[in-house]
Residue frames as qw, qx, qy, qz and C-alpha x, y, z in Angstrom:
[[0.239, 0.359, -0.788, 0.439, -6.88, -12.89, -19.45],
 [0.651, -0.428, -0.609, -0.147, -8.31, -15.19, -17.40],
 [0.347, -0.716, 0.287, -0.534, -8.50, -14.73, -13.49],
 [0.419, 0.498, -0.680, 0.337, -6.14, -16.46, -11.58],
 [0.643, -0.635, 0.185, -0.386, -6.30, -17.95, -7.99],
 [0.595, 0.233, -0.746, 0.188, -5.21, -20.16, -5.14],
 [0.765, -0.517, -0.187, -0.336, -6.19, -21.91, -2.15],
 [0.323, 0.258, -0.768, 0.489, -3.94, -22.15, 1.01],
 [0.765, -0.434, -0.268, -0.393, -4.67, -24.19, 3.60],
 [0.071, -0.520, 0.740, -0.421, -3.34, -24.99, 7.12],
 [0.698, -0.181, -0.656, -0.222, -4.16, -28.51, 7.09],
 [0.311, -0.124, -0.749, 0.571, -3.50, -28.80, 11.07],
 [0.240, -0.687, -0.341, -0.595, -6.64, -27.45, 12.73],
 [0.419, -0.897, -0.135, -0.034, -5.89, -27.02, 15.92],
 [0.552, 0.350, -0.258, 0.712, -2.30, -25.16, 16.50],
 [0.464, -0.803, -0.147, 0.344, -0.63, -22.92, 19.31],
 [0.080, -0.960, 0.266, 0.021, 2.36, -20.81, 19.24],
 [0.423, -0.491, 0.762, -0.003, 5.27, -22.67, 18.98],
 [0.757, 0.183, 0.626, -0.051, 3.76, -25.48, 16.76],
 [0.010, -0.317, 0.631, 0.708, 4.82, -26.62, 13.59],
 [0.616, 0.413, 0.512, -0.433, 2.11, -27.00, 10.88],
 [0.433, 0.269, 0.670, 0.540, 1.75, -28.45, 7.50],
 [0.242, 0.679, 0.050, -0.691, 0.47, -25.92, 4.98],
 [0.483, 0.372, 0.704, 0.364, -0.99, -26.62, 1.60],
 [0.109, 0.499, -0.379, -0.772, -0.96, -24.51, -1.73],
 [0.538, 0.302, 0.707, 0.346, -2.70, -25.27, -4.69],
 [0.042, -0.474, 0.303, 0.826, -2.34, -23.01, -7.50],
 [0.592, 0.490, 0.581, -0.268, -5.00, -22.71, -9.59],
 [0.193, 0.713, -0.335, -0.585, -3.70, -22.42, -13.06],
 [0.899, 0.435, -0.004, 0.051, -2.97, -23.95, -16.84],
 [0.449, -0.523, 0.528, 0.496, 0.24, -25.47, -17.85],
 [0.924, 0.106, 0.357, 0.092, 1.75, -25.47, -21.18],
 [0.826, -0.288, 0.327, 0.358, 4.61, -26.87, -22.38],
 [0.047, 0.740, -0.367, -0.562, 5.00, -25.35, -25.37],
 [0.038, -0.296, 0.859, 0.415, 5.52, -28.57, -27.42],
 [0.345, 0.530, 0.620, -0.465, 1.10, -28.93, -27.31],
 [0.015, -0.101, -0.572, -0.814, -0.80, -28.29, -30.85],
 [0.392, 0.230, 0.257, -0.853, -3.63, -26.67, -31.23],
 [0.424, 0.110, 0.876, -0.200, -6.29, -28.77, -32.32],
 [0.646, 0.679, 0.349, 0.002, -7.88, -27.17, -34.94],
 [0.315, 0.904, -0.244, -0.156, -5.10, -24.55, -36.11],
 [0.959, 0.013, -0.167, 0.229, -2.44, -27.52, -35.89],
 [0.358, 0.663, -0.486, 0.443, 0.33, -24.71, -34.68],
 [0.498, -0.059, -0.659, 0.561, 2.32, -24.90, -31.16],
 [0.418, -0.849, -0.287, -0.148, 0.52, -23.41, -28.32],
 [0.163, 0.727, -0.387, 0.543, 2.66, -21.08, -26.76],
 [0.404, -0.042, -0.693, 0.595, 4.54, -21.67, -22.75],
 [0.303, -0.539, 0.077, -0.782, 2.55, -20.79, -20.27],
 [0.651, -0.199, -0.628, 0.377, 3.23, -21.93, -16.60],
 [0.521, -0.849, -0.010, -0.084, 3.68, -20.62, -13.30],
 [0.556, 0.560, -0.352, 0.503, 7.12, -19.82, -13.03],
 [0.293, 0.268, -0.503, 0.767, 7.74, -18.70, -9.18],
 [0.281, -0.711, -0.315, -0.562, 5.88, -18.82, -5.97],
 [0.303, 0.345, -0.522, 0.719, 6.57, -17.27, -2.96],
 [0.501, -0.622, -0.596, 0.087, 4.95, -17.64, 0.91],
 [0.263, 0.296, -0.432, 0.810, 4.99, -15.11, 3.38],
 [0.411, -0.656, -0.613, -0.159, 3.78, -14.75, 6.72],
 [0.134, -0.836, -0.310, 0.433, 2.93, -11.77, 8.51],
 [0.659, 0.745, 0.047, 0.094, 4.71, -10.44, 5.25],
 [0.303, -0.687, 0.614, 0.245, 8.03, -11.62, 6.14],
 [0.681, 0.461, -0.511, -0.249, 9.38, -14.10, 3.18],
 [0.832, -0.361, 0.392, -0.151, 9.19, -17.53, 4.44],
 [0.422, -0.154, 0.733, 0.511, 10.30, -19.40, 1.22],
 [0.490, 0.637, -0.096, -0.587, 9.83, -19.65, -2.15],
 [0.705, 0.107, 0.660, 0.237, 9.68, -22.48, -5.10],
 [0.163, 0.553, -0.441, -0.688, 10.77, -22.04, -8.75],
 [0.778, 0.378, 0.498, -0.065, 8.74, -23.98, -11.25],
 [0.071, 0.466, -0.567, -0.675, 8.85, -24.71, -15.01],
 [0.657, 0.152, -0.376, -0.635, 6.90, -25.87, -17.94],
 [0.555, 0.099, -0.785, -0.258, 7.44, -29.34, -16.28],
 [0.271, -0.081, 0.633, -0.720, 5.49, -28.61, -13.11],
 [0.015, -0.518, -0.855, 0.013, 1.65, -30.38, -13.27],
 [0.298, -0.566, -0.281, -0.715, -1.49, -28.09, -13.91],
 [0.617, -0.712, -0.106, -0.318, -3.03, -26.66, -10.77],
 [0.585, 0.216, -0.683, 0.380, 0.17, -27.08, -8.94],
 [0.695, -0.699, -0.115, -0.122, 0.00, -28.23, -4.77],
 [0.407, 0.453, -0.528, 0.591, 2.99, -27.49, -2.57],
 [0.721, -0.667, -0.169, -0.086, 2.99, -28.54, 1.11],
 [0.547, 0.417, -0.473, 0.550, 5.59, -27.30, 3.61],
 [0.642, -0.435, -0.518, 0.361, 5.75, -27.09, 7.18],
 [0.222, 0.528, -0.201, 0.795, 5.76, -23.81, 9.45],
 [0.455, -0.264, -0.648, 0.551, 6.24, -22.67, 12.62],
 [0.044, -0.693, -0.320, -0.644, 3.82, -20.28, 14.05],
 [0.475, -0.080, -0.351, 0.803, 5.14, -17.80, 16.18],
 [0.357, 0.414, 0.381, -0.745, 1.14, -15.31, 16.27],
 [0.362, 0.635, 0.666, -0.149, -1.58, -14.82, 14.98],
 [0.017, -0.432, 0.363, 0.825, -1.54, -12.78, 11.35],
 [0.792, 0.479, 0.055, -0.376, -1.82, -13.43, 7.95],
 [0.560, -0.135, 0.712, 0.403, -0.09, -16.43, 5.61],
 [0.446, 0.697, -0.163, -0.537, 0.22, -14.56, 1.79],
 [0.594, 0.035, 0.637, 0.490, 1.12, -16.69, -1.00],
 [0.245, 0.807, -0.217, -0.491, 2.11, -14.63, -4.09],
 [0.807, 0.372, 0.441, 0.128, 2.09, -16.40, -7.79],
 [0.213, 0.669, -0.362, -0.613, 4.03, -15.39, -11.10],
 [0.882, 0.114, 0.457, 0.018, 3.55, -16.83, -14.18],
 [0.659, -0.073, 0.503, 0.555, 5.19, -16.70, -17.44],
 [0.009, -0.755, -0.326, -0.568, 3.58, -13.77, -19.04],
 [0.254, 0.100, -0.383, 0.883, 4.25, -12.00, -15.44],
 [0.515, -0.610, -0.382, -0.465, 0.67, -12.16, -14.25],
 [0.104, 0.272, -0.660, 0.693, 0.86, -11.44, -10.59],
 [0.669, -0.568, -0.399, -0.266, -2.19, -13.61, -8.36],
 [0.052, 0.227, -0.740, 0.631, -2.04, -13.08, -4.43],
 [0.698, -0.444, -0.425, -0.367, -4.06, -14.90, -1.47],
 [0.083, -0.427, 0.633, -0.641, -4.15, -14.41, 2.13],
 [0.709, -0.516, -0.367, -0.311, -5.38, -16.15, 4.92],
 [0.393, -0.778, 0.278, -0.403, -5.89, -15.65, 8.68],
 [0.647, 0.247, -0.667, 0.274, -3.70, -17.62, 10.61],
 [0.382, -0.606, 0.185, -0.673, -5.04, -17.97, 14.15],
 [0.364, 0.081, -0.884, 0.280, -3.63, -19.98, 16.65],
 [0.649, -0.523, -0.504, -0.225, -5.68, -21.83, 19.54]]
């Protein structure tokens, strides 16, 4: 089993209290569909996606996005939040085999 990741980013760099801020996600991962042939054995590669991922910050659930085999490798997800202190912002992956990937970062207003 490979090793999973993802990169979140608060694309606003400077922020206060009170401000809303974009926030970017990119899931580092393979997609497939399922309907893919292996190249030399000529059968179907099997599904394998990211299936559910979920944000929280300061580990309250902020939202969450359901995917499926017809998401894009390495999916990115940008969404807007309001930051109300300083903490941590957790995004928390499942894929289709029920691998579980988390990543935090500090979240630290100006």
């Amino acid at each position: 089993m490979a090793k999973r990741r993802a990169v979140i980013k608060i694309i606003d760099k400077k922020y206060a209290i009170g401000d809303v801020v974009k926030v970017q996600v990119i899931i580092i991962h393979p997609m497939e569909t399922g309907f893919a042939k292996d190249k030399h054995s000529g059968a179907l590669k099997p599904r394998f996606y990211v299936k559910k991922i979920e944000i929280y910050y300061n580990d309250k659930p902020v939202t969450s996005f359901e995917l499926d085999v017809s998401a894009s490798q390495n999916p990115k997800i940008k969404f807007p939040l309001k930051i109300t202190e300083a903490g941590t912002l957790k995004v928390r992956f499942i894929n289709s085999e029920n691998e579980v990937t988390e990543k935090t970062t500090k979240v630290k207003p100006k």
